[in-house]
Biotite code that builds the C-alpha atoms (Angstrom):
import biotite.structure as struc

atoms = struc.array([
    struc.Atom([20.959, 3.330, -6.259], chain_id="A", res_id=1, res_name="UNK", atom_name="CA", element="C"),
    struc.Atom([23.231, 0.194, -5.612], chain_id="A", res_id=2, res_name="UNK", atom_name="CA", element="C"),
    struc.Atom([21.783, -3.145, -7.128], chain_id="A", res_id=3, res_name="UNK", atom_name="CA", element="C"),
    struc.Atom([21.283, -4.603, -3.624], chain_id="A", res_id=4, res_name="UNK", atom_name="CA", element="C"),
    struc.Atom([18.970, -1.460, -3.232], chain_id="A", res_id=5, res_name="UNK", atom_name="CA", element="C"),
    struc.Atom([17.908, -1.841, -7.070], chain_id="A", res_id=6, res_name="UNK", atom_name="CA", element="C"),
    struc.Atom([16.928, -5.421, -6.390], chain_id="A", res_id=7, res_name="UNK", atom_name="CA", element="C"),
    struc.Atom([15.012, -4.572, -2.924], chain_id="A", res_id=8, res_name="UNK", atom_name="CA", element="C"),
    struc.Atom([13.229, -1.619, -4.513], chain_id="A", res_id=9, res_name="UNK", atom_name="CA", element="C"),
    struc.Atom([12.306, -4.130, -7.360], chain_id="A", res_id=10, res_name="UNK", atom_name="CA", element="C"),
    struc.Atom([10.996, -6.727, -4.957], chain_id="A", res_id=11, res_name="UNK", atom_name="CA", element="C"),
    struc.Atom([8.997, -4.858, -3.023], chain_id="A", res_id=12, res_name="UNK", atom_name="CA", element="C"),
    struc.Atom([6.973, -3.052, -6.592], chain_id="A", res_id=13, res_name="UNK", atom_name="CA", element="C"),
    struc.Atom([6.840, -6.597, -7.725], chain_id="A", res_id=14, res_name="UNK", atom_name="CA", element="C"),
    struc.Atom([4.551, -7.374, -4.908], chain_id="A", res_id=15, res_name="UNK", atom_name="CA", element="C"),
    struc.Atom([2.723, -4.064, -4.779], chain_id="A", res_id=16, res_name="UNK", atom_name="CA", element="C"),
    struc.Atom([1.899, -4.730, -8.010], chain_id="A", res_id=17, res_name="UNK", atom_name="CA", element="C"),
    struc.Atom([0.372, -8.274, -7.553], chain_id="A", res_id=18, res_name="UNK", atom_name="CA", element="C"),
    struc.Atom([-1.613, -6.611, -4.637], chain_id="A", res_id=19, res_name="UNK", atom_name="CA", element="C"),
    struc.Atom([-3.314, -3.887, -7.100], chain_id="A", res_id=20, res_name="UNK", atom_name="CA", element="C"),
    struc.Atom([-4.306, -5.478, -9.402], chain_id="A", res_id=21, res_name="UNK", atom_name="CA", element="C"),
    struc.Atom([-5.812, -8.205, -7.017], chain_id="A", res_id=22, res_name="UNK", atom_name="CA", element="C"),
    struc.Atom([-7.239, -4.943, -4.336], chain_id="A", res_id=23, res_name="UNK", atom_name="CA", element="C"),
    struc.Atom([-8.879, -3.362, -7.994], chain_id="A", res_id=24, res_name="UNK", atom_name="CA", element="C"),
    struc.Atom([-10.628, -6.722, -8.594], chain_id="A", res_id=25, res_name="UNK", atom_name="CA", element="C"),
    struc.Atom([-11.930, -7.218, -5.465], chain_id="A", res_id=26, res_name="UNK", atom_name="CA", element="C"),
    struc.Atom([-12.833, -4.249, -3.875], chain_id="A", res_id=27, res_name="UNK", atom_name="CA", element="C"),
    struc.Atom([-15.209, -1.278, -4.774], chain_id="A", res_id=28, res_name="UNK", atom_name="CA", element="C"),
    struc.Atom([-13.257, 1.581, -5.052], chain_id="A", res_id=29, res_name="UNK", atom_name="CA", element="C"),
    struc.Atom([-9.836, 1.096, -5.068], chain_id="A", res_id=30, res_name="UNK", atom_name="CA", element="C"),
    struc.Atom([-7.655, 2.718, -7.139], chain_id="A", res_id=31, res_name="UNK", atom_name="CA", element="C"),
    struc.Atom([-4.147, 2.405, -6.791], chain_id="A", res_id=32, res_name="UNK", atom_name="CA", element="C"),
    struc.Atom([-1.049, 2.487, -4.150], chain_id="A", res_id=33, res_name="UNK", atom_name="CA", element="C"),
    struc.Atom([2.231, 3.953, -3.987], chain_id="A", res_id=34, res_name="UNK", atom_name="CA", element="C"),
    struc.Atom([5.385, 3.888, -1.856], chain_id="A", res_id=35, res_name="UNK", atom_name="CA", element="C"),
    struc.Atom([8.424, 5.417, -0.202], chain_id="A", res_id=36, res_name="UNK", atom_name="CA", element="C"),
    struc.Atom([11.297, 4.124, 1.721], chain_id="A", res_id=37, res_name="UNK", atom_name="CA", element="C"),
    struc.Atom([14.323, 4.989, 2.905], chain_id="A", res_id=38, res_name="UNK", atom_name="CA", element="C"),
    struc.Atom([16.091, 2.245, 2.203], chain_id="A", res_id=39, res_name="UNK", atom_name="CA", element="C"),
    struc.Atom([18.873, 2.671, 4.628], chain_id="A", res_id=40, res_name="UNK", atom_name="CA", element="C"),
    struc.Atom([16.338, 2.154, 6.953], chain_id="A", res_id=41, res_name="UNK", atom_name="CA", element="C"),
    struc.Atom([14.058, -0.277, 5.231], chain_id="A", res_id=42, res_name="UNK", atom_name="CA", element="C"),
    struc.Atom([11.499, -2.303, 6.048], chain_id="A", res_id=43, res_name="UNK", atom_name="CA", element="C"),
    struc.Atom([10.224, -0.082, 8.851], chain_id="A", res_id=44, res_name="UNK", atom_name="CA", element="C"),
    struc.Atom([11.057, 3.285, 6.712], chain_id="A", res_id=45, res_name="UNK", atom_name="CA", element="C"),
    struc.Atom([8.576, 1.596, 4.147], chain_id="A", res_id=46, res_name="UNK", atom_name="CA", element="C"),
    struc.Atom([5.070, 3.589, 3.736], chain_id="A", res_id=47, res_name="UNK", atom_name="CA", element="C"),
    struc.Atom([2.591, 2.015, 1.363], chain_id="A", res_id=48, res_name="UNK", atom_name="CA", element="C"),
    struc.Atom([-0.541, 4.454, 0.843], chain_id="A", res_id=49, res_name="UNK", atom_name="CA", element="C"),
    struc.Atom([-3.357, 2.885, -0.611], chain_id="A", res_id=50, res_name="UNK", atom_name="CA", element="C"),
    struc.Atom([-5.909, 5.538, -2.506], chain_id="A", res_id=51, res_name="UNK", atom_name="CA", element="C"),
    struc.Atom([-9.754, 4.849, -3.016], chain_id="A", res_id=52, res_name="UNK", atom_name="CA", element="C"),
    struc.Atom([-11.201, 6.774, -5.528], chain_id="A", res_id=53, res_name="UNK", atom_name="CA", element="C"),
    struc.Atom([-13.894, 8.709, -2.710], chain_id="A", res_id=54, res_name="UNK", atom_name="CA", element="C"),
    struc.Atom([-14.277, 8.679, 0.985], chain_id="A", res_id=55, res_name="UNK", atom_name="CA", element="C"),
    struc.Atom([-17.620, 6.644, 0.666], chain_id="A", res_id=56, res_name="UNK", atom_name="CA", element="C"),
    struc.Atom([-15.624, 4.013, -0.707], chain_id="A", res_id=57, res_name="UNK", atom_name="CA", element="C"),
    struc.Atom([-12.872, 4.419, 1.771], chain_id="A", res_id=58, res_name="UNK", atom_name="CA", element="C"),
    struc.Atom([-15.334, 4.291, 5.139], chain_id="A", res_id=59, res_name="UNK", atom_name="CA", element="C"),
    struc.Atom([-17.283, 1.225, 3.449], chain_id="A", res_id=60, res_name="UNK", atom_name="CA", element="C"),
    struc.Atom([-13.658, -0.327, 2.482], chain_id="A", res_id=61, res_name="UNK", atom_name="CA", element="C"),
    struc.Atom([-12.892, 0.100, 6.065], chain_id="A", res_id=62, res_name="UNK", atom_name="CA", element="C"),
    struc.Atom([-16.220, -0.762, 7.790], chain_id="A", res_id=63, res_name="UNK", atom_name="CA", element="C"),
    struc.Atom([-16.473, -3.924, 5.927], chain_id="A", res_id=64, res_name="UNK", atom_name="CA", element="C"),
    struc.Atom([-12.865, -4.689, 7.136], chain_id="A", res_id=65, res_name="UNK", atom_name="CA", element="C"),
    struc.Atom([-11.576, -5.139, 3.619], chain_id="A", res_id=66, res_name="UNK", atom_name="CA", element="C"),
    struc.Atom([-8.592, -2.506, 4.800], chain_id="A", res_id=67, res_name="UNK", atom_name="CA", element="C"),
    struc.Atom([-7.520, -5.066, 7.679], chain_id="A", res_id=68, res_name="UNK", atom_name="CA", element="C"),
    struc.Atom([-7.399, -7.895, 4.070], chain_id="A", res_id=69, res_name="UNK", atom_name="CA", element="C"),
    struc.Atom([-5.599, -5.511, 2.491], chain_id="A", res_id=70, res_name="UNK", atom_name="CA", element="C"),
    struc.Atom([-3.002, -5.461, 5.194], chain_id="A", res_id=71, res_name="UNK", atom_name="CA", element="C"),
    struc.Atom([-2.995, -9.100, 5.563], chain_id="A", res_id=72, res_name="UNK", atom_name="CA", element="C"),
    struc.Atom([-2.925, -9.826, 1.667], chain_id="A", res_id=73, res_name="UNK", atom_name="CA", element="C"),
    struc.Atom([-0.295, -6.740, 1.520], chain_id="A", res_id=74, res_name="UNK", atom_name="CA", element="C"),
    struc.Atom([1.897, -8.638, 4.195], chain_id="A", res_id=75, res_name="UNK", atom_name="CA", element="C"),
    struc.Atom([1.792, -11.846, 2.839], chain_id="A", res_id=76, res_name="UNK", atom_name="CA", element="C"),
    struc.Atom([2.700, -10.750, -1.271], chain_id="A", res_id=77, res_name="UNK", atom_name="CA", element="C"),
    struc.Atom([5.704, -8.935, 0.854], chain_id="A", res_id=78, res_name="UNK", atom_name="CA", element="C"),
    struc.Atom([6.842, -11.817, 3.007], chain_id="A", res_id=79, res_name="UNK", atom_name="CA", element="C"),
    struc.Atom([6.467, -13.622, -0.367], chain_id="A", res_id=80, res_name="UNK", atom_name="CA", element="C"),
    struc.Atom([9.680, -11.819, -1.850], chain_id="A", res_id=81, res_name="UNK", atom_name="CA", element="C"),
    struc.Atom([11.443, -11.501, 1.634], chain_id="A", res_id=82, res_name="UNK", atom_name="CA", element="C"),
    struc.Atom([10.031, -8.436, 3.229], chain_id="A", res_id=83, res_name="UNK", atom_name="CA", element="C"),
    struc.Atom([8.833, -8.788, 6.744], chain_id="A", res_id=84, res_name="UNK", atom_name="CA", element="C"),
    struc.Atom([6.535, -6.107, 7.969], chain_id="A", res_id=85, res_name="UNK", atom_name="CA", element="C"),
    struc.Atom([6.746, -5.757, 12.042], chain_id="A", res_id=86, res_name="UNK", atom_name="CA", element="C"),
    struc.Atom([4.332, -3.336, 12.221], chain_id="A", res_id=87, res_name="UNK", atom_name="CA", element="C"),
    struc.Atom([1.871, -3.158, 9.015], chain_id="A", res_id=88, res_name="UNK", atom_name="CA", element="C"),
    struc.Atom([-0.040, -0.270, 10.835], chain_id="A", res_id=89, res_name="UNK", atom_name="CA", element="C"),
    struc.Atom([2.993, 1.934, 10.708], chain_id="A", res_id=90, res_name="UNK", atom_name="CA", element="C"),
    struc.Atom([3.638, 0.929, 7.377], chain_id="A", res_id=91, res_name="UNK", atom_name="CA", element="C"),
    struc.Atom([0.402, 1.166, 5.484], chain_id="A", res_id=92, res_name="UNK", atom_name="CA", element="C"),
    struc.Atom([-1.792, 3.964, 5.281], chain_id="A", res_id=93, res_name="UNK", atom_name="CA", element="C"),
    struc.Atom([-5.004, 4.549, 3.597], chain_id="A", res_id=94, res_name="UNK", atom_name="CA", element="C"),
    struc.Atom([-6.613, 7.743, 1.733], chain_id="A", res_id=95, res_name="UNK", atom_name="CA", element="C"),
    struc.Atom([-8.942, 8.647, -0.939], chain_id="A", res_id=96, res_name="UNK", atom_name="CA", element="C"),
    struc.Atom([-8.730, 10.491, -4.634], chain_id="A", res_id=97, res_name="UNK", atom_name="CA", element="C"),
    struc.Atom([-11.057, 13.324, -2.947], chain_id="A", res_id=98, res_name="UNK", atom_name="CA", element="C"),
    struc.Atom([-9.106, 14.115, -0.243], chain_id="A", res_id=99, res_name="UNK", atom_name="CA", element="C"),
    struc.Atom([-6.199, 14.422, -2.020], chain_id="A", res_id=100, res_name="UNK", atom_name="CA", element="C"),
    struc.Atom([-7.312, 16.422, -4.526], chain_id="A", res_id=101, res_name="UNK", atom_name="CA", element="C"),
    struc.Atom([-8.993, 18.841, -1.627], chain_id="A", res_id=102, res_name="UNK", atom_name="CA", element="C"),
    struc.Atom([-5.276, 18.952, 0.200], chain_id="A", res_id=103, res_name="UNK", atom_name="CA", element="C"),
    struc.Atom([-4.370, 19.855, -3.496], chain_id="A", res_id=104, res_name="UNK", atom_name="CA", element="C"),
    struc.Atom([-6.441, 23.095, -3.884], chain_id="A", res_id=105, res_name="UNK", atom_name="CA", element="C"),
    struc.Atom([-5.644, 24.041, -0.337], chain_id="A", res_id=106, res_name="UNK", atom_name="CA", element="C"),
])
């Protein structure tokens, strides 16, 4: 990894990690988030998932819009270092602890 690619890839955790810890606070049941990217194609090769610890949590998360906040919060702490999202849906996806660890038994 280059240190353009270094400093990008530090960026964008720096940010993800602001959003956590702010997305644990405030709402019920979420957990954590992760990422890829291709960086040679980066932003729009950037996938952020964000996991919920059930599905409950995951359909309230979503029917009390808190996953549209999310998005917004999630662009802004990203536009905040320099990363402009064109298409957050493509870019952010959302699951839950349970169904992850039912794809893992599968």
């Amino acid at each position: 990894m280059n240190k353009t690619v270094k400093k990008l890839d530090n960026n964008v955790v720096r940010a993800l990690n602001v959003l956590c810890e702010q997305a644990k606070t405030n709402i019920p049941g979420f957990e954590w988030l992760t990422h890829t990217a291709d960086y040679s194609n980066f932003p729009a090769s950037l996938v952020v998932t964000c996991v919920f610890d059930t599905r409950l949590s995951l359909a309230n998360a979503k029917q009390n819009q808190r996953d549209a906040a999310l998005t917004k919060q999630m662009q802004k702490e990203l536009l905040k270092v320099g990363i402009l999202l064109k298409n957050a849906k493509a870019n952010i996806s959302f699951d839950s602890e349970e169904a992850g660890a039912k794809d893992r038994l599968l």
